[in-house]
N, C-alpha and C positions, 0 to 999 in steps of 0.2 A: 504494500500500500504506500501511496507516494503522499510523504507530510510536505506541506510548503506552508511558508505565514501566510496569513491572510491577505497579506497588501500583495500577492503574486495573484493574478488572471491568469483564467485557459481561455485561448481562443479558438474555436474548432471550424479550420474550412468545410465546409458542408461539399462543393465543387473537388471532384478528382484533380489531382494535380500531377503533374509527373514526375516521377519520384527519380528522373537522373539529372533534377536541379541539388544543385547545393546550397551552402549560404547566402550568397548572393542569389541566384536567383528566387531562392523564396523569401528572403527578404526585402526583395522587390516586389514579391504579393502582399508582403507586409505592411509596407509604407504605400504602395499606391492603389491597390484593392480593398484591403480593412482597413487605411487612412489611420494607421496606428506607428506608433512611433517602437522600431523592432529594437530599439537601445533601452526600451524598459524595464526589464525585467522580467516581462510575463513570458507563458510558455502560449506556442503557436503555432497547432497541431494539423498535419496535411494527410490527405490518406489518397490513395492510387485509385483509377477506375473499377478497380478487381477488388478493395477494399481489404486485399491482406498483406499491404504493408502501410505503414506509419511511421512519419515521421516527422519529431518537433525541435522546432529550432527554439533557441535563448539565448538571451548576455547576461554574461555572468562574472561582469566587472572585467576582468581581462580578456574576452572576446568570446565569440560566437560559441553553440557548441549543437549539434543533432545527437537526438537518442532517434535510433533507426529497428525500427522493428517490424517481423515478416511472421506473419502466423505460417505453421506447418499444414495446416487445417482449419478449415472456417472462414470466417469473414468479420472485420470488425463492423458493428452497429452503430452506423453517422446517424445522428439526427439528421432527418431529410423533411421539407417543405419550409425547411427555414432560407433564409439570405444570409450567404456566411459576412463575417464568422458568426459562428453562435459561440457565445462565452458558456462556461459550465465550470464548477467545482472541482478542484482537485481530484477528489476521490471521485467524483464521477468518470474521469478521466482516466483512473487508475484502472476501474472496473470495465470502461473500454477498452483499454489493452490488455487485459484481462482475458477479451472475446466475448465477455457478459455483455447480453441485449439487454438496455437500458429501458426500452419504448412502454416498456409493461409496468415500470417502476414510478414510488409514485415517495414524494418527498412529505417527508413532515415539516411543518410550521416554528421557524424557530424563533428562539425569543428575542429580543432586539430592546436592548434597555433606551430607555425615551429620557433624552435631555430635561435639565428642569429649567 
């Protein structure tokens, strides 16, 4: 299970992308398709048209880095009918590379303390 603090976003391409970009080039789906700035910090997750490999890019203070990952079997579970990216939870992220289907899961209500 992957911990990260909380001020880290997942951002998850929804759209196949081709998986023989590297840094640069999906960093340039970064900044000019999610209009997000790819020097933040957050992770920012791409999956193939075949949906069994992933993979995400981050900076992590001294430069870029991909975790690359190829199932032997199955297929990873994109949220589909969104506009990427869609953001999502760490641990939901976890459980998609997992190969756990997400679609049927359903989130509890958390608590959220209210400024006075």
């Amino acid at each position: 299970m992957m911990t990260l603090p909380s001020s880290v976003k997942v951002y998850v391409a929804v759209e196949p992308v081709d998986m023989r970009k590297g840094f640069d080039g999906l960093g340039n789906i970064v900044r000019h398709q999610f209009k997000h700035d790819v020097l933040s910090g957050h992770l920012f997750a791409f999956f193939n048209r075949r949906r069994d490999r992933a993979k995400i890019l981050f900076w992590d203070r001294s430069g870029f880095a991909i975790f690359y990952k190829r199932l032997e079997k199955g297929r990873f579970t994109v949220p589909d009918g969104f506009v990427s990216p869609v953001e999502m939870e760490p641990a939901e992220l976890g459980l998609l590379l997992e190969g756990i289907d997400l679609r049927g899961a359903k989130k509890r209500e958390r608590w959220v303390p209210t400024s006075k």
